[in-house]
C-alpha positions in Angstrom: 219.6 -6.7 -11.4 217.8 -3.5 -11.7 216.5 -0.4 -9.9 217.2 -0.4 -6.2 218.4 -4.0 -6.2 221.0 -3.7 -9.1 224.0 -3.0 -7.4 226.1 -0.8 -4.7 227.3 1.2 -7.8 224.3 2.8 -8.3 223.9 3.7 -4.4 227.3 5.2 -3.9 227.0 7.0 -7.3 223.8 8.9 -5.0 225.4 9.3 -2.3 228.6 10.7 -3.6 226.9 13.2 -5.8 226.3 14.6 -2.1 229.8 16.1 -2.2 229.1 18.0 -5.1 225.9 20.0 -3.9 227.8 22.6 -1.8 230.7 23.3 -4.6 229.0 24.9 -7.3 230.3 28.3 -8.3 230.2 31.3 -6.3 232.2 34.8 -6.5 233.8 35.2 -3.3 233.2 38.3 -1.6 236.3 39.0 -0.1 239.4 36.7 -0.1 242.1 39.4 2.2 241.9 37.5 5.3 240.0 34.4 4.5 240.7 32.5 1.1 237.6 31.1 0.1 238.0 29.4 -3.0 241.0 27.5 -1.4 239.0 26.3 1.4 235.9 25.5 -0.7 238.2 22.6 -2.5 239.5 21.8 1.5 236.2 21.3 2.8 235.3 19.2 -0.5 238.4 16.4 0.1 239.0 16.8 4.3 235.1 17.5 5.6 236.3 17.1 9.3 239.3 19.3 8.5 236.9 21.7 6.6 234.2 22.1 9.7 236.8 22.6 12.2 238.4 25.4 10.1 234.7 26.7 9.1 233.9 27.3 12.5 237.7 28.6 13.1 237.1 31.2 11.2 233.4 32.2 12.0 234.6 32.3 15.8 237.1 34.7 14.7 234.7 36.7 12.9 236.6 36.7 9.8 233.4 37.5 8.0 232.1 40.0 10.8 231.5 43.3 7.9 231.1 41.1 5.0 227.9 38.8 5.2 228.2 37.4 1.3 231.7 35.6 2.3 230.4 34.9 5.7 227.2 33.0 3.6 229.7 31.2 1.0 231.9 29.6 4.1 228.3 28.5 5.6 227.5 27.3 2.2 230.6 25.2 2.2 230.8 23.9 5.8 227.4 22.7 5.3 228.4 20.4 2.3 231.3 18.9 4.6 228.7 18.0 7.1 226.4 16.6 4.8 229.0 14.4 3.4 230.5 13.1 6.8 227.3 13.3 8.2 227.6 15.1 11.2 224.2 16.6 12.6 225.8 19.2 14.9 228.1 21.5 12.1 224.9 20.8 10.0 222.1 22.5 12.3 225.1 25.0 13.1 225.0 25.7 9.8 221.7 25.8 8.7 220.7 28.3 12.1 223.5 30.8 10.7 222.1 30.9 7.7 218.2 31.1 8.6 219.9 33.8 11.0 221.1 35.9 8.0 218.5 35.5 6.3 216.0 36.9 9.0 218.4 39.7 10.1 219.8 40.9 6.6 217.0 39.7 4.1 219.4 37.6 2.6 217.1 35.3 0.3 220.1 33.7 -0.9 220.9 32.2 2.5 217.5 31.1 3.4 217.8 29.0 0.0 221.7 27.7 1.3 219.8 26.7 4.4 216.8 25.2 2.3 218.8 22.7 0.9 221.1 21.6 3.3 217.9 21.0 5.9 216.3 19.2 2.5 219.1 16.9 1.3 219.6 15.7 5.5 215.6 15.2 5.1 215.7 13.0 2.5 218.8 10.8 4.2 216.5 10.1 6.7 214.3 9.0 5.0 211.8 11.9 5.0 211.7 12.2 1.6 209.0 13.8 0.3 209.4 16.6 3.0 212.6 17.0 2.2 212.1 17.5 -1.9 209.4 19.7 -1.3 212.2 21.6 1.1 214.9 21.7 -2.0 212.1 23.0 -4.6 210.9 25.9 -2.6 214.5 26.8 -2.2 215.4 26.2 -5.9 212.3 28.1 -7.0 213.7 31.0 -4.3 217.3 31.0 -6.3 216.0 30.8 -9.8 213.9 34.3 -9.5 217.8 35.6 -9.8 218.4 35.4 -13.4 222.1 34.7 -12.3 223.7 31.8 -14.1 226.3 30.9 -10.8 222.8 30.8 -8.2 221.0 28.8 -10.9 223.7 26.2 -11.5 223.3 25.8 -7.8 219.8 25.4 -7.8 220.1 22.9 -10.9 222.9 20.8 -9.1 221.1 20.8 -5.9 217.8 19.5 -7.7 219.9 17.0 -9.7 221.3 15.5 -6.6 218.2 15.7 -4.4 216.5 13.8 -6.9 218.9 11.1 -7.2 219.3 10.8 -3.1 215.4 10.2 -3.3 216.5 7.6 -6.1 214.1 9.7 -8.7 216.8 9.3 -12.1 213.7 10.2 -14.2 213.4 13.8 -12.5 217.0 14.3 -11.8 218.7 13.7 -15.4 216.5 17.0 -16.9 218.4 18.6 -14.0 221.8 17.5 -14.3 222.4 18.0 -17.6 220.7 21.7 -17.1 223.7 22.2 -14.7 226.1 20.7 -17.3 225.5 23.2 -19.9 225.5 26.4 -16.8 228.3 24.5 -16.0 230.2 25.0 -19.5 229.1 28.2 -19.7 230.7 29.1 -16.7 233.9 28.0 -18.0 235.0 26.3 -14.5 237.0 23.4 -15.1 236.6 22.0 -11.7 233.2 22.9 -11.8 232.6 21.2 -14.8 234.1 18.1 -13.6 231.5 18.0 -10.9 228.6 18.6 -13.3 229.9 15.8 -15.3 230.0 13.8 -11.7 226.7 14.5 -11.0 225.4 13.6 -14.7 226.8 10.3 -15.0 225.2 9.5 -11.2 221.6 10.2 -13.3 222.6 8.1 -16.5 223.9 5.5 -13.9 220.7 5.9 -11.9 218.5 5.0 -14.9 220.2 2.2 -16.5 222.3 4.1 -19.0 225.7 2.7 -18.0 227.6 3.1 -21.2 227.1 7.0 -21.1 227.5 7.1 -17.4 231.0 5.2 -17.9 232.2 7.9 -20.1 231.1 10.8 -18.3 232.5 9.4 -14.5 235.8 9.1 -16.7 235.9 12.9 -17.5 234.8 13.5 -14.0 237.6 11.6 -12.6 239.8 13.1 -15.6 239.0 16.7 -15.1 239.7 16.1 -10.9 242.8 14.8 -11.7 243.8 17.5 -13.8 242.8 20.4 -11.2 245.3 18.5 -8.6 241.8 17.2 -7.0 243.4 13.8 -5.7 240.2 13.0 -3.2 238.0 13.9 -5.6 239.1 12.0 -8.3 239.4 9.0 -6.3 235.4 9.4 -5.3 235.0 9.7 -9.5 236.4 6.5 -9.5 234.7 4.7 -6.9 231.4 5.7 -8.3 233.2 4.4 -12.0 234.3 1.0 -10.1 230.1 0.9 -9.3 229.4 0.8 -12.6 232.1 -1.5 -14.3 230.9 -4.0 -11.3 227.1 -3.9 -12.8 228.7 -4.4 -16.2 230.6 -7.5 -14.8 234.2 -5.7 -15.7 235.6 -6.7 -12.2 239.1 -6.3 -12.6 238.9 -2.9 -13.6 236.5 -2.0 -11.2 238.8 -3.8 -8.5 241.7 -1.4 -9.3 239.2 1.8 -9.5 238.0 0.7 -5.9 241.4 0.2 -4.7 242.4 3.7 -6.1 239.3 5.2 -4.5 239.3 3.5 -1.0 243.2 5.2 -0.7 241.7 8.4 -1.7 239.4 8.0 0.8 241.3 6.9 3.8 243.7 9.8 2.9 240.8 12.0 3.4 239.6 11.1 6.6 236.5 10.2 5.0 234.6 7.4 6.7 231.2 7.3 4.5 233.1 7.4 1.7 235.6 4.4 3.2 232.5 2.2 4.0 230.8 2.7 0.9 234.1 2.1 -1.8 235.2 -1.2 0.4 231.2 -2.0 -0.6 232.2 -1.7 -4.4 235.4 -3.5 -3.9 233.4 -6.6 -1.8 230.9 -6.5 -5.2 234.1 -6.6 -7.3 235.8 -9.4 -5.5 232.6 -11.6 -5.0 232.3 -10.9 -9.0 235.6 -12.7 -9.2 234.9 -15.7 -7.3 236.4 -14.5 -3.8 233.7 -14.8 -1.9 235.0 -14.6 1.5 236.9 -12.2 0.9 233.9 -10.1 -0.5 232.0 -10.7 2.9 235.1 -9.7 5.3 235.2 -6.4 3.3 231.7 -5.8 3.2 231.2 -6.9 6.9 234.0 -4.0 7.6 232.2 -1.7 5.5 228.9 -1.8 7.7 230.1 -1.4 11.0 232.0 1.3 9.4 228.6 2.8 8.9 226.8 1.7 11.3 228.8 4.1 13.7 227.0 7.2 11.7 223.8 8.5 11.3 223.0 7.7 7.4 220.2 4.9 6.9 220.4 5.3 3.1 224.0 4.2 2.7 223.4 1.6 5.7 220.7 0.4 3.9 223.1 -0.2 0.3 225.8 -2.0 2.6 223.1 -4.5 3.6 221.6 -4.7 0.5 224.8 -5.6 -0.8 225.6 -8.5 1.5 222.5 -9.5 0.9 223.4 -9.8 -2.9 226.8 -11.5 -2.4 225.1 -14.0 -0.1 222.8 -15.2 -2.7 225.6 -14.9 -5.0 224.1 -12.6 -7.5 227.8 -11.5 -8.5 230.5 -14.0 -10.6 229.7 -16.8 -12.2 230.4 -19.7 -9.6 228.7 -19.9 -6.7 231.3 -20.2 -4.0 232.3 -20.4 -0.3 229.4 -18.8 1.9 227.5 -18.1 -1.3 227.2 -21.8 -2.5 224.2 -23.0 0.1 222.2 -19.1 0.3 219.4 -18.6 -0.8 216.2 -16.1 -0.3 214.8 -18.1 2.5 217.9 -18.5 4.7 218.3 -16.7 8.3 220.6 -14.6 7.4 219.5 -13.5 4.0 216.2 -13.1 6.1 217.3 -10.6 8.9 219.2 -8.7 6.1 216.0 -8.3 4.2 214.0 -7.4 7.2 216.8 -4.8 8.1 216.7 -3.4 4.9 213.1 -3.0 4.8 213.6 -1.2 8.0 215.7 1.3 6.6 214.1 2.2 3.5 212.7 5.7 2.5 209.4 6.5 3.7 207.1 7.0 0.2 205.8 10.8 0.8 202.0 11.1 1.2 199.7 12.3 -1.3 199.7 15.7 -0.4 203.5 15.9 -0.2 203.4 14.3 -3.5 201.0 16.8 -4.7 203.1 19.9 -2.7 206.3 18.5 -4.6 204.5 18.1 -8.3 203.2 21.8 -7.6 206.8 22.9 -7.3 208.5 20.9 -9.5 206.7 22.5 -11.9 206.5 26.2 -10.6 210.4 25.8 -11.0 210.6 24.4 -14.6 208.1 27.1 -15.4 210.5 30.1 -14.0 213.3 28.2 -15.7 211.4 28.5 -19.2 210.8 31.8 -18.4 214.0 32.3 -17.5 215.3 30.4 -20.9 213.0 32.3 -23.0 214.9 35.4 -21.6 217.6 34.4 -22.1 216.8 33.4 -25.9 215.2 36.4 -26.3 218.2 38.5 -24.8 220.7 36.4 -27.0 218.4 37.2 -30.3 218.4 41.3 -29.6 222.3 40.9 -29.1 222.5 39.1 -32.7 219.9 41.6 -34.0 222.6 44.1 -32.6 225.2 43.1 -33.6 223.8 42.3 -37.2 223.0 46.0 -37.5 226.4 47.3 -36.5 227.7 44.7 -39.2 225.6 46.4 -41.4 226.7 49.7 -40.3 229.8 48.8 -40.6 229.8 47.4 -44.2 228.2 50.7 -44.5 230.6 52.9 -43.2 233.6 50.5 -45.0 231.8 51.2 -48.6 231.3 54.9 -48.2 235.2 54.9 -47.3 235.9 53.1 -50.4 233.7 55.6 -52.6 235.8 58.2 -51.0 238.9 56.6 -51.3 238.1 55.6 -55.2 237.0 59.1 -55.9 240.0 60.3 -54.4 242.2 58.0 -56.7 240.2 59.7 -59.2 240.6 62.8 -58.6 244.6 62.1 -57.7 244.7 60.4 -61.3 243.2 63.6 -63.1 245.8 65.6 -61.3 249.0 63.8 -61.9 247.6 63.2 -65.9 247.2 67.0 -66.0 250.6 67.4 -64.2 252.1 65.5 -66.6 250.5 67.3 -69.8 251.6 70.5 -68.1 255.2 69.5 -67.7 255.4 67.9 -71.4 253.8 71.0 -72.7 256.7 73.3 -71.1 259.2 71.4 -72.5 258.0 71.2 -75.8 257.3 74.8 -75.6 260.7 75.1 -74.6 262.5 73.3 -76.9 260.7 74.9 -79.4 261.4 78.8 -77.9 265.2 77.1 -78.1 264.9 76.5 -81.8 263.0 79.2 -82.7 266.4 81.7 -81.0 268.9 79.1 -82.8 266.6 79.9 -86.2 266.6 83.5 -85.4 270.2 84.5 -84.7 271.1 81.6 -88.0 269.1 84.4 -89.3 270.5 87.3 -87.8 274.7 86.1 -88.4 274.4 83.6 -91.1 273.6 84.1 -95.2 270.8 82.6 -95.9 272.0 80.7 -98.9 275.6 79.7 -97.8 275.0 79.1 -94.4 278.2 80.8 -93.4 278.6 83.9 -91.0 277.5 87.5 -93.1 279.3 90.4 -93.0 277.6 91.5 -89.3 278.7 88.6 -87.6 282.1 89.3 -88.8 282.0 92.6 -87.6 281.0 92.3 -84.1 283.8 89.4 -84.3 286.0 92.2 -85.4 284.9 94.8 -82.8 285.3 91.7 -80.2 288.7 91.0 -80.9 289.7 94.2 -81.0 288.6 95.6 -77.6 290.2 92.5 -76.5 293.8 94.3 -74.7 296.9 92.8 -76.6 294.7 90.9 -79.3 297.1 92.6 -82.2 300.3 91.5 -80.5 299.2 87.7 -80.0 298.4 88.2 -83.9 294.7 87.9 -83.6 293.8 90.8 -85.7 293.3 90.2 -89.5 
């Protein structure tokens, strides 16, 4: 199976991406009386929990001198009421946000409100309207050469794209927010780019790639303490392993992420994981089991307003009634086939729900932006590049400086040595020079008084030496009586 027909793995893999939109990173304004960054991952695992603190806070007017944290809370509620749906925190949302953008100016918030009112769009089906909506606001965020406001415009792109089921657009765009994402050096964030890059591989065909990536996702949630999350990683991984025909994995990755789920409080996300785990379990040759689960799973869904994911439950009863999964056809499975009643009011229902293709001028409107915005983001890049080259340029000149200075202090310090050489040589000359001079005044006195008290032939004392001997002793008091006279 392939493309829209392949499997629920590749639809929940869309519409679970939908979580990630309103996460990527922002610098909270203020965090004294309102912790953002803590409710940001709140909002992300409990979305009911999340609105009804959202709008908690914004009745207490938490953010009532400090619109930037105010927008970030908007920014956040408006992802949990995407991913629930729920139309009335949505438009409450998205009317904040157009409101500070018309009172303050703020650009930033007219682009929050651009894709939240785009992603609903294309749920319902409007989907050229509603990737025209995302482009103008990603073409709004990318003027700011910011690298947190353009990994949300690249994550919003990459998972507008894949809730139109685009993959050939959207994987440019996800692995743009990858690389942001590594640069910002946000683990969690990183996990989510990961999330949303293996939902493009998975998308277009490239399951292997997509494996590995949903495992680092679901790896990286896990290691942030990100229980929820990590269990939606894994749904989306059960997905895949079902198209590859590993069902007992995916059975225990669906089991994993259906209790993540239900801890939540997440319906959608309920409905749609007991849809991978009816694939799994048809795969495996329990057929009516399958059907109870996926029977569960639709009137799950059926009780909210999302046609996509309706759509991808039917779809995949459809399959497992034709028995497109396992090897032995089975139970309810064994008589289907295409023309049957029920396989027939499935198909027509699913036909009913599908995504309206846009019109040639939306087609033309969305072309015209899509590439306006890859345009600003080469500019952008070539910026960047540019920016990146001066600062090597830089720093190779203060290298060079540096090596500069370094062997001008080694000249010095060398001549120095020199110069510290000559003296102690000299020094040393000096000092061997006074003594020899001195031993040699010290022999010359012991030649002179030889000289002065000794004959010269006999060596023995002359006739003065014995005279001042004489004239010694005999001042000397008492020297005749102690017989020292001659």
């Amino acid at each position: 199976m392939t493309g829209r027909q392949r499997n629920i793995g590749s639809s929940v893999v869309v519409m679970l991406g939908l979580v990630l939109c309103t996460w990527a990173t922002i610098s909270p304004a203020k965090e004294q009386v309102f912790e953002l960054a803590g409710y940001r991952l709140r909002a992300a695992s409990n979305r009911a929990a999340g609105i009804a603190e959202g709008r908690a806070a914004l009745d207490a007017d938490v953010f009532k001198d400090d619109p930037v944290g105010e927008r970030s809370l908007l920014w956040y509620m408006g992802g949990a009421a995407l991913g629930i749906p729920d139309a009335v925190a949505l438009d409450e949302v998205v009317l904040r946000l157009r409101s500070l953008h018309d009172q303050n100016g703020d650009v930033v918030a007219g682009a929050y409100a651009g894709f939240l009112r785009g992603s609903r769009m294309i749920e319902l089906g409007q989907v050229g309207a509603g990737m025209a909506e995302v482009l103008r606001a990603a073409n709004v965020l990318d003027v700011n050469a910011d690298p947190a406001q353009r990994s949300i415009a690249a994550s919003e792109l990459c998972r507008s794209y894949l809730l139109a089921e685009w993959p050939g657009q959207a994987i440019d765009h996800c692995r743009r927010y990858s690389a942001l994402a590594e640069e910002l050096g946000d683990p969690v964030t990183l996990a989510r780019a990961r999330y949303l890059e293996a939902s493009a591989n998975s998308n277009a065909g490239e399951l292997d790639r997509a494996v590995g990536l949903w495992r680092q996702s679901r790896e990286g949630f896990l290691a942030a303490g990100l229980d929820t999350l990590a269990g939606r990683a894994a749904g989306s991984l059960a997905g895949d392993l079902v198209a590859m025909h590993r069902f007992e994995e995916a059975l225990a990755l669906a089991q994993e992420a259906i209790a993540a789920a239900e801890a939540a409080g997440n319906p959608i996300s309920v409905g749609l994981v007991r849809g991978v785990r009816a694939e799994a379990l048809a795969g495996l040759d329990r057929v009516q089991e399958a059907l109870a689960d996926i029977d569960a799973a639709i009137a799950i869904v059926e009780d909210l307003d999302a046609p996509s994911q309706l759509s991808t439950l039917l779809r995949t009863k459809k399959n497992i009634l034709q028995g497109h999964y396992g090897g032995a056809r089975t139970g309810a499975a064994a008589g289907a086939d295409a023309g049957k009643p029920e396989v027939a009011a499935l198909g027509d229902r699913i036909r009913a729900l599908e995504a309206a293709i846009p019109d040639a001028s939306e087609s033309e409107e969305i072309v015209s932006l899509e590439s306006r915005h890859m345009q600003r983001e080469q500019t952008l890049r070539i910026r960047e590049l540019e920016h990146e080259n001066r600062l090597r340029q830089h720093e190779l000149r203060v290298a060079e400086l540096e090596a500069t200075r370094q062997e001008l202090l080694l000249r010095e310090q060398r001549r120095f040595m020199l110069m510290a050489t000559v003296v102690v040589v000299l020094l040393v000359i000096t000092l061997v020079a006074l003594a020899l001079l001195l031993r040699t005044q010290r022999r010359l006195a012991r030649s002179f008084r030889d000289q002065a008290y000794r004959d010269a032939l006999t060596s023995l004392p002359n006739r003065r030496a014995i005279m001042e001997r004489i004239g010694q002793l005999l001042r000397e008091p008492h020297a005749a009586e102690q017989g020292q006279c001659c």
